[in-house]
N, C-alpha and C positions, 0 to 999 in steps of 0.2 A: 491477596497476592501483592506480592514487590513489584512496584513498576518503576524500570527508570525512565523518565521523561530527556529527548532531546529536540531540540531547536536548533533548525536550518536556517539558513540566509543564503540567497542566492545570489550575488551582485552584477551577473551576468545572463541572470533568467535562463530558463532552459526550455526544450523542446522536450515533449513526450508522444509521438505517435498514436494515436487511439488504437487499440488492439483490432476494432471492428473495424479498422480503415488502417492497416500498420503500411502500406507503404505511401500514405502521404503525409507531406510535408505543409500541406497549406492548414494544417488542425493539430490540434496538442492538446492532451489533458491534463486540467490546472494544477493536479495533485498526483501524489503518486502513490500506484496501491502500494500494497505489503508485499503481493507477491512478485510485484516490479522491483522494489526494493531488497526484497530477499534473492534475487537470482544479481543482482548489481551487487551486493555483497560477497556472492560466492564467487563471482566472478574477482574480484578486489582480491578477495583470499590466492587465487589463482596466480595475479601478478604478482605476489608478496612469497610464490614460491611455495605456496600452501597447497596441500595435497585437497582435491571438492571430494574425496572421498571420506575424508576424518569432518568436513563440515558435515558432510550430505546423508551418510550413513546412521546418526541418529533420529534424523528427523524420517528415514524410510523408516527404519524399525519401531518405529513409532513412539521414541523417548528423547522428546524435543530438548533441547536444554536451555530453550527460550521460546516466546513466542511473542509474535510483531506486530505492529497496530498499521493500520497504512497513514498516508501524512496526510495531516488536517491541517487548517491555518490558526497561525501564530497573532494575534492581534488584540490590543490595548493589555499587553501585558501578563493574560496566562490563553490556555489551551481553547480553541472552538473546538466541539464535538459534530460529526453528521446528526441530522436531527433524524430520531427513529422516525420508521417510515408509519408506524402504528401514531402517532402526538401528531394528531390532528384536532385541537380543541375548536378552532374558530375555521375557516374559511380564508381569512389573513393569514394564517400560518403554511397557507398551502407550497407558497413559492420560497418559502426558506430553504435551505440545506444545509446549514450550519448552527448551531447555536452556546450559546456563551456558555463555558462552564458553568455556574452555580445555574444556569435553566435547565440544563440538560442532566444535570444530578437530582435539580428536583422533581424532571419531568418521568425520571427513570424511580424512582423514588413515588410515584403517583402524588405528589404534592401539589400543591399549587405555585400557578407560576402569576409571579407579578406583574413580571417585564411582559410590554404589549410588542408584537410584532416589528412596527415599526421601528424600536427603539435596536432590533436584532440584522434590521437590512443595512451590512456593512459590505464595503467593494476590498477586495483582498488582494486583489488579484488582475490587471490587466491583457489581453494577449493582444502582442503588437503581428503585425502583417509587416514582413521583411522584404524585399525586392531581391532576389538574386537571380545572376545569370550564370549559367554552365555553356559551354562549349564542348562542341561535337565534334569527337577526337581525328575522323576522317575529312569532314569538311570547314573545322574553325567557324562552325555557324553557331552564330549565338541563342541560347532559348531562354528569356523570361519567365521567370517561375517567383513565386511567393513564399517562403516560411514563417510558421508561424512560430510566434516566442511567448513565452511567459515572464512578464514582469512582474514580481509584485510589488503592490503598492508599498511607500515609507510607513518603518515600523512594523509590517508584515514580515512573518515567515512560515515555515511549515514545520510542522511537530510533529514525534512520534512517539510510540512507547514501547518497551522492553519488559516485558514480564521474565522473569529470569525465576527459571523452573530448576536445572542443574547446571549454576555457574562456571562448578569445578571441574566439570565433565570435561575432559582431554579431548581436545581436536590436534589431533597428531599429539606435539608434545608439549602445546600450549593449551593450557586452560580456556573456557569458551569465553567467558568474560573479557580476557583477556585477547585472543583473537577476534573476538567482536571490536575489539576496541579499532584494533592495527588495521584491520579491512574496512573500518566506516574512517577513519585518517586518509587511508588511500583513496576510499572512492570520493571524498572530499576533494583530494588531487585533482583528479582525473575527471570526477564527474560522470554525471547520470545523466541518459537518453542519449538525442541524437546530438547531430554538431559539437562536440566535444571538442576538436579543435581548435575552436572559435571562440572557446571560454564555457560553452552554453552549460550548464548542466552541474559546474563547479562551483561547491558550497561549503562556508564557514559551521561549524558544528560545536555548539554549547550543549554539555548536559547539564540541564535545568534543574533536576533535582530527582531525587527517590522517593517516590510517595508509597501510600496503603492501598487499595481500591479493593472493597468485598468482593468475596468470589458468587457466582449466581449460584443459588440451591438448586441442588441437582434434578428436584424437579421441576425447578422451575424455568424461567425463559430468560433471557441474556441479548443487549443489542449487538450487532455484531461493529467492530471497530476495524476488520480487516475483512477483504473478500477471504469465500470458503468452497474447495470444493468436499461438499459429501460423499464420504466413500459409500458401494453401493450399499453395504449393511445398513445407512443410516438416510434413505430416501423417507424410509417409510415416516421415522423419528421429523424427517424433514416437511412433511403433508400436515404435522400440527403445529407448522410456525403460525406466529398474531398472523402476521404480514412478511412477505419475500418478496424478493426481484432477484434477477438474474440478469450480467452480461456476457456473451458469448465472448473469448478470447482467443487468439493468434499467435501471431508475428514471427519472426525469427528468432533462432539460435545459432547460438556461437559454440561451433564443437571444440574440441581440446585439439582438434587437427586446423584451428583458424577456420574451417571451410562453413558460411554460413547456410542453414538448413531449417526449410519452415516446420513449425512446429504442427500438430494435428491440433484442431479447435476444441475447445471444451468452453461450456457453462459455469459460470461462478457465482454464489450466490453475494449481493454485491454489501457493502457498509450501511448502516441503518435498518437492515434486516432484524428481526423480532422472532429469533428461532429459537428451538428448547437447547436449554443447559446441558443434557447432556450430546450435542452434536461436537465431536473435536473435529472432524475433517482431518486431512493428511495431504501427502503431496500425489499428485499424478506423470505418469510417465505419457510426456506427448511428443515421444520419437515419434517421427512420421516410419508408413512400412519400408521393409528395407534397408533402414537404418540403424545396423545392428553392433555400431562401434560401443554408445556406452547412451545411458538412459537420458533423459531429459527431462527433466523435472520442472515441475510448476507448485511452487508453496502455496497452500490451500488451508492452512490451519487455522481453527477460530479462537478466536480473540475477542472474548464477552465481556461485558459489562452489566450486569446484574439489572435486570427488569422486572419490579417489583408491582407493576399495574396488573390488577385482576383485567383475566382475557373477557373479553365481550363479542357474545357468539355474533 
């Protein structure tokens, strides 16, 4: 498969609320999935005058015209990958989460790896503890609160990837490549997460390059590079991954009427996951009941990377 590779830089750090905790402000998480990324996108499309219906309608009917990696950190010059949850060779590698491109290609590859752990424990990423005060609009009394920020470290950034499935595919009457492009410029502008005002969330955007990356054999297993939800035909497919995790997710949405509305929770199964090749996942509708203006979606598609290690019961 075609991947294109981009590289973030954040020179203002940003905040990301944890899903299992979305309305505080004193936590953030350090990276941002895919399907964080993919709804901050459609949303991008939306201020640019773009109909979410010419985004959003391929990906329901199940003929994505791309699929996303979530963001991983950028450091000494190419790509860290999540380290699968199954590469567990030593005891030292227990507290890794990240690992250097050529380990992680040769670990997916069943090869051997060189590199000793140690030489892998790199800091990417700082969250600073901000002081703010708000004021209570009836009594001018002030309250003490903390936000939490994401710096990253110098020379760090965050990366992703684009597998580009049908480029030329019309989103309204712009090609998707093409409206890919104009909605990751905008949310560049504007910025991803919370405090957007403030600068936070606002990112410089390099496409790094276009690479190759084999596709996983259909019977075989694939690590995952992006959270996925299983639609329910594919539970079963889903009982003979190596290894899985899941995290439960939330938070809010922002309807097309501005009025924001919490979303229903759903399971995701999370990055590092060791599932079969052929699991695609799709998008789920987490209208809460009652709200019957227009669907709410949450991108759940997988995004594998070919796992060549024979399984060990």
């Amino acid at each position: 498969m075609r991947v294109s590779l981009y590289r973030l830089t954040f020179p203002s750090g940003f905040h990301l609320a944890p899903h299992e905790h979305e309305l505080s402000v004193s936590e953030t998480l350090p990276t941002i999935p895919a399907d964080t990324l993919f709804s901050a996108l459609v949303q991008a499309w939306v201020r640019l005058g773009g109909d979410p219906h010419h985004w959003l309608d391929p990906f329901v009917r199940n003929e994505p015209p791309f699929l996303l990696t979530s963001c991983f950190p950028w450091a000494g010059g190419q790509p860290w990958f999540p380290k699968p949850l199954s590469f567990q060779p030593t005891r030292e590698w227990k507290e890794l989460r990240f690992l250097r491109e050529d380990v992680f290609i040769s670990a997916a590859k069943g090869k051997a790896v060189h590199s000793r752990p140690d030489e892998l424990k790199q800091r990417f990423w700082e969250v600073q503890e901000l002081p703010r005060v708000s004021l209570d609009r009836c009594t001018s009394r002030s309250n003490l609160f903390v936000m939490a920020r994401v710096r990253l470290v110098r020379d760090c950034g965050l990366w992703f990837g684009v597998a580009w499935l049908r480029p030329d595919l019309p989103c309204g009457r712009t090609p998707f490549r093409e409206a890919f492009g104009q909605a990751l410029a905008e949310l560049g502008e504007t910025g991803v997460g919370g405090d957007r005002n403030l600068g936070y969330g606002r990112f410089l955007c390099e496409h790094v390059d276009d690479v190759t990356w084999p596709d996983p054999r259909p019977e075989g297993f694939g690590v995952l590079l992006s959270r996925l939800w299983p639609n329910p035909q594919e539970l079963e497919l889903l009982r003979q991954s190596q290894v899985w995790r899941f995290t439960e997710v939330g938070g809010f949405a922002r309807t097309s009427e501005g009025r924001h509305v919490p979303r229903l929770r759903v399971r995701l199964v999370v990055e590092g996951s060791v599932v079969p090749a052929g699991i695609r996942g799709g998008l789920v509708n987490l209208a809460p009941p009652g709200f019957t203006t227009h669907p709410i979606w949450r991108y759940g598609l997988a995004f594998l990377y070919p796992w060549e290690v024979d399984h060990a019961p």
